[in-house]
C-alpha positions as CSV (number, residue, x, y, z in Angstrom):
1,X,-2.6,-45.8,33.6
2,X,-3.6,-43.5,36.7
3,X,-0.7,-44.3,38.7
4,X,2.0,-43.9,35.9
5,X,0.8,-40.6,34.6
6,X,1.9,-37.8,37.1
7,X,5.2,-39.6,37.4
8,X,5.4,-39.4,33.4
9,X,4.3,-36.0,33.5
10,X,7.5,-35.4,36.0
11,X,10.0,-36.7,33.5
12,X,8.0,-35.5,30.4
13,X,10.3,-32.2,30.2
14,X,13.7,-33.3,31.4
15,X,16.7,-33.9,30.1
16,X,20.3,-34.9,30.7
17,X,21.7,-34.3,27.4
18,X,23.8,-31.0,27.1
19,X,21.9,-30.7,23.4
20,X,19.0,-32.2,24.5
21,X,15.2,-30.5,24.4
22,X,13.8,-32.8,27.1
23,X,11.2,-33.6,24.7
24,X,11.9,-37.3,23.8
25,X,9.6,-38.8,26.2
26,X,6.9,-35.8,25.8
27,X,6.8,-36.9,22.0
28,X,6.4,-40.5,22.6
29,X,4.0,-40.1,24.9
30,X,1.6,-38.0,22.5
31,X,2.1,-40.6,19.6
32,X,1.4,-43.5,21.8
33,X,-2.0,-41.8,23.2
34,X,-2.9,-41.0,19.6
35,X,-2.7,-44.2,18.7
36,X,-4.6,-45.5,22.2
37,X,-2.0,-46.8,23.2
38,X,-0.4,-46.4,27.2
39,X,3.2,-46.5,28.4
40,X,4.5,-48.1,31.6
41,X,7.9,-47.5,33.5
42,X,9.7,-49.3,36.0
43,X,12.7,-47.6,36.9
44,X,15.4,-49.3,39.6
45,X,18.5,-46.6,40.9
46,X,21.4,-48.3,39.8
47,X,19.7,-51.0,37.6
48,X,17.7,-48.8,34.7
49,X,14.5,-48.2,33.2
50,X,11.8,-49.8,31.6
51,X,9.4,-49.0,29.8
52,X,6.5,-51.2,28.3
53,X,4.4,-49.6,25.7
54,X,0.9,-51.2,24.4
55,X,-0.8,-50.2,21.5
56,X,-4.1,-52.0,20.2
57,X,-3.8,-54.3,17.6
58,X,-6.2,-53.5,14.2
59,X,-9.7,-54.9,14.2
60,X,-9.6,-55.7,10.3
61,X,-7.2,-56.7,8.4
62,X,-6.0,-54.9,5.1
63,X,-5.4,-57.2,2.0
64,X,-2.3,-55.5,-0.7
65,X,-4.7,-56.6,-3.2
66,X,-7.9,-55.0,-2.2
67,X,-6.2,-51.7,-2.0
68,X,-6.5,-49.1,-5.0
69,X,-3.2,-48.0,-5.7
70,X,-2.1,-44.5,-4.7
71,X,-2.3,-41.8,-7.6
72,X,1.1,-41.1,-9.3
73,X,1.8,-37.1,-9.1
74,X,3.9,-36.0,-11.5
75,X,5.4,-33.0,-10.2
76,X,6.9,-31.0,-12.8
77,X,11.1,-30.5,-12.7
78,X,11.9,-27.4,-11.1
79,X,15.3,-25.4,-11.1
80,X,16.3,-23.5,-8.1
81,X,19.2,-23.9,-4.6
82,X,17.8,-24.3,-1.8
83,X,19.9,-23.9,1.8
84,X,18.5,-26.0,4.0
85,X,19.3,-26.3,8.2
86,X,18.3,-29.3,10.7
87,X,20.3,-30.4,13.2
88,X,18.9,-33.9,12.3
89,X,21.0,-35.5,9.8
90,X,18.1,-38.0,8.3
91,X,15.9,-34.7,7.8
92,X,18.6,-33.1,5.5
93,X,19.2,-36.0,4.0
94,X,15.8,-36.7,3.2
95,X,15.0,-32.9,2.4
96,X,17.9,-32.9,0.0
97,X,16.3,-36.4,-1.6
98,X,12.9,-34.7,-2.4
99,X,14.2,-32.0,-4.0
100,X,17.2,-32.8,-6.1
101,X,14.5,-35.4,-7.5
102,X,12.3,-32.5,-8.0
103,X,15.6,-31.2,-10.0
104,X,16.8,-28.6,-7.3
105,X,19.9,-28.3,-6.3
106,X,20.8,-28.3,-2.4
107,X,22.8,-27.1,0.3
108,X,22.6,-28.3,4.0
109,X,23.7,-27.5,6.9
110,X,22.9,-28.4,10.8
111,X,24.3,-25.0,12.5
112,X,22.5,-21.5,12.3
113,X,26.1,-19.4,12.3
114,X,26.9,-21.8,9.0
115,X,23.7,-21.3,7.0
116,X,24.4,-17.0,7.2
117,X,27.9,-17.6,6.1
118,X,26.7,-19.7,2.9
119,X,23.6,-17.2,2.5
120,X,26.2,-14.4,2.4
121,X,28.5,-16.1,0.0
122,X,25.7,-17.0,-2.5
123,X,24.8,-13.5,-2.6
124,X,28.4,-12.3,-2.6
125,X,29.3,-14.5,-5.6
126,X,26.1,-13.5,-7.5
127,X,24.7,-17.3,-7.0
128,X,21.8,-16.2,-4.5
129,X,19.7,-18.9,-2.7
130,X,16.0,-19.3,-3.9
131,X,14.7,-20.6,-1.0
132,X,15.7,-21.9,2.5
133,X,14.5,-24.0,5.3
134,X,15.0,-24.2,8.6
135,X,14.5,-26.3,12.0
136,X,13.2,-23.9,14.6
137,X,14.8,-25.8,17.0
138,X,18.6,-26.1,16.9
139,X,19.8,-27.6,20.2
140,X,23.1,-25.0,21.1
141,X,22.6,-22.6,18.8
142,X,20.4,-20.4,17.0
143,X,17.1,-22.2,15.8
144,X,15.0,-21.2,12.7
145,X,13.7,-17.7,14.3
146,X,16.8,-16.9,15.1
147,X,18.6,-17.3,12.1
148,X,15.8,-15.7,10.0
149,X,16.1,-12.6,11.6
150,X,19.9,-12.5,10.9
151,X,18.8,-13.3,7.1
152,X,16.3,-10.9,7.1
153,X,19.3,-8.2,8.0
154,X,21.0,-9.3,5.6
155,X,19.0,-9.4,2.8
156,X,15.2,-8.1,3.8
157,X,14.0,-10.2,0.4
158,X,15.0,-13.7,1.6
């Protein structure tokens, strides 16, 4: 493990994506050391990359039927739209699941410049957003601090 960490460390933060954050392999390796787990790589110019990942098996194993179910929550229907930004498509999709359940209605979007315009034409039209979420980081574009800022300009009680 020794010998593969300060050439991990090298690649950790590096990209060659144009939208890319370089943070791929920086996240993997975090999730595989939380779970005590190590990463190898054996990289060949011209041939490609490697990498073996081991993570310890369970000691115990769970039995389904020994398990008390997880408590229901019945979260009471709500009304309100919600604008919603990630650049992630399975995040908005997901975001958008969990709260039209919840009975909200929802608008997405994956670009910063986007979410102002539809902020400005809710309030224009007199159909305001109640809430809205955002990714801080939008690769090629303005990210969640950004695009508050502009929304704060806007309209100071977003």
């Amino acid at each position: 493990m020794s010998v593969i960490i300060p050439e991990l460390t090298k690649a950790m933060h590096f990209t060659t994506k144009a939208t890319g954050t370089g943070l791929g392999l920086t996240s993997a390796f975090t999730i595989i050391q939380r779970h005590e787990g190590v990463i190898g790589v054996d990289s060949k110019v011209g041939q490609g990359t490697t990498f073996e990942i081991y993570l310890l098996a369970s000691s115990h194993q769970d039995k389904a039927e020994e398990k008390e179910p997880d408590e229901v929550i019945d979260i009471p229907k709500q009304e309100g739209h919600i604008l919603v930004m990630d650049d992630e498509p399975i995040i908005c999709v997901l975001i958008e699941h969990i709260l039209k359940e919840i009975g909200c209605s929802v608008t997405s979007t994956s670009r910063g410049e986007e979410l102002i315009d539809l902020y400005r034409q809710g309030l224009d039209s007199n159909k305001p957003f109640d809430a809205v979420i955002l990714d801080l980081t939008i690769p090629g574009g303005p990210g969640g601090k950004e695009t508050i800022e502009q929304l704060h300009q806007i309209d100071p009680n977003v």
